[in-house]
Legacy VTK file of the C-alpha trace (Angstrom):
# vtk DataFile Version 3.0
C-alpha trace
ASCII
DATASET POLYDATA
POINTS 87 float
35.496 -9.245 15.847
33.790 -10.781 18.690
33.350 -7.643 20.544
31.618 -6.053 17.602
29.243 -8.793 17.663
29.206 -7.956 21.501
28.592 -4.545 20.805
26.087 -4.909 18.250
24.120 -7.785 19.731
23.481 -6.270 23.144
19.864 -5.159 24.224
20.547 -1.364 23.935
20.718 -1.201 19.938
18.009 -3.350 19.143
15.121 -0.881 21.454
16.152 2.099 19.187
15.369 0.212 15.998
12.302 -1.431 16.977
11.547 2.394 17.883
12.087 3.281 14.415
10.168 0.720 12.813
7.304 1.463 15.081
7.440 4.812 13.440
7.589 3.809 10.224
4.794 1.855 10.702
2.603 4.553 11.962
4.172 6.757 9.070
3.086 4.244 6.399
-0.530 4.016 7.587
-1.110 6.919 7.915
0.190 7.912 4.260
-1.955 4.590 3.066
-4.787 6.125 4.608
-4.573 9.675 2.990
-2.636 9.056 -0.289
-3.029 11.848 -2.397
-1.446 14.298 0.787
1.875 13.954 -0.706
1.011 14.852 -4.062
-1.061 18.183 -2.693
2.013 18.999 -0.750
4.174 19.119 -2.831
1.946 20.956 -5.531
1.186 23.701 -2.228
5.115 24.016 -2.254
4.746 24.783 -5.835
2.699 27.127 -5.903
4.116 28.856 -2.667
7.345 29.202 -4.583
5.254 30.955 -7.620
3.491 33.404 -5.364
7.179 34.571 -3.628
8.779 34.733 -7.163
6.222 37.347 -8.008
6.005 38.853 -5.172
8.074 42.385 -5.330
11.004 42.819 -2.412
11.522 39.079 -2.155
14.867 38.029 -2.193
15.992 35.438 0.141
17.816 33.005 -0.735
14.585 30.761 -0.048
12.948 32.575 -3.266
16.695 32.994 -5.244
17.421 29.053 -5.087
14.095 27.938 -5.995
14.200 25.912 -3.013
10.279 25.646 -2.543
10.013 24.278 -6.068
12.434 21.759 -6.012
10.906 20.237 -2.399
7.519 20.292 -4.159
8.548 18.386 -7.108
10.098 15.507 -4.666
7.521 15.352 -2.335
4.894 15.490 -4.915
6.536 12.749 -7.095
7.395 10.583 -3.893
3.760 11.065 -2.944
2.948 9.498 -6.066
5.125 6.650 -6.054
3.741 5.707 -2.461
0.298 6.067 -3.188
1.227 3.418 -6.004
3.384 0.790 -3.428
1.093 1.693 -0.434
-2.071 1.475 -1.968
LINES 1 88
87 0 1 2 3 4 5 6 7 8 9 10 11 12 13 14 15 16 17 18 19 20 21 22 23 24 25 26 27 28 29 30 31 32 33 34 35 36 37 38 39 40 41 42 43 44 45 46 47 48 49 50 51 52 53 54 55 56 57 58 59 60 61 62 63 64 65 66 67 68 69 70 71 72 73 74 75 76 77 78 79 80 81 82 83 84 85 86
């Protein structure tokens, strides 16, 4: 157990996560600054995935799966729940 806590506590794992919540930092002002880009997104996605489903000749498995729709409706409703806790 003690070298875990050796392992753990050392210098070189505590740079990468003040790295990471430097980034998240920078992540969550910037989304606190323009709130309603996750919702537009996410409705872009939408609508993306519309336009291939009519389009004739399309079928990748993109436009089969409904992938497109299913990333818009998370990032569009996880765009709205951060405009609500970052704003």
């Amino acid at each position: 157990m003690g070298v875990l806590l050796d392992v753990v506590g050392t210098q070189e794992s505590i740079v990468p996560v003040s790295r990471m919540n430097r980034l998240i930092d920078r992540i969550a002002d910037f989304l606190a600054a323009k709130p309603g880009l996750l919702p537009i997104v996410g409705l872009g996605l939408i609508i993306l995935n519309f336009l291939l489903q009519i389009y004739p000749g399309s079928s990748y498995w993109v436009v089969d799966s409904n992938l497109l729709l299913h990333l818009g409706l998370v990032i569009g409703f996880l765009g709205f729940l951060l405009i609500r806790a970052l704003g």
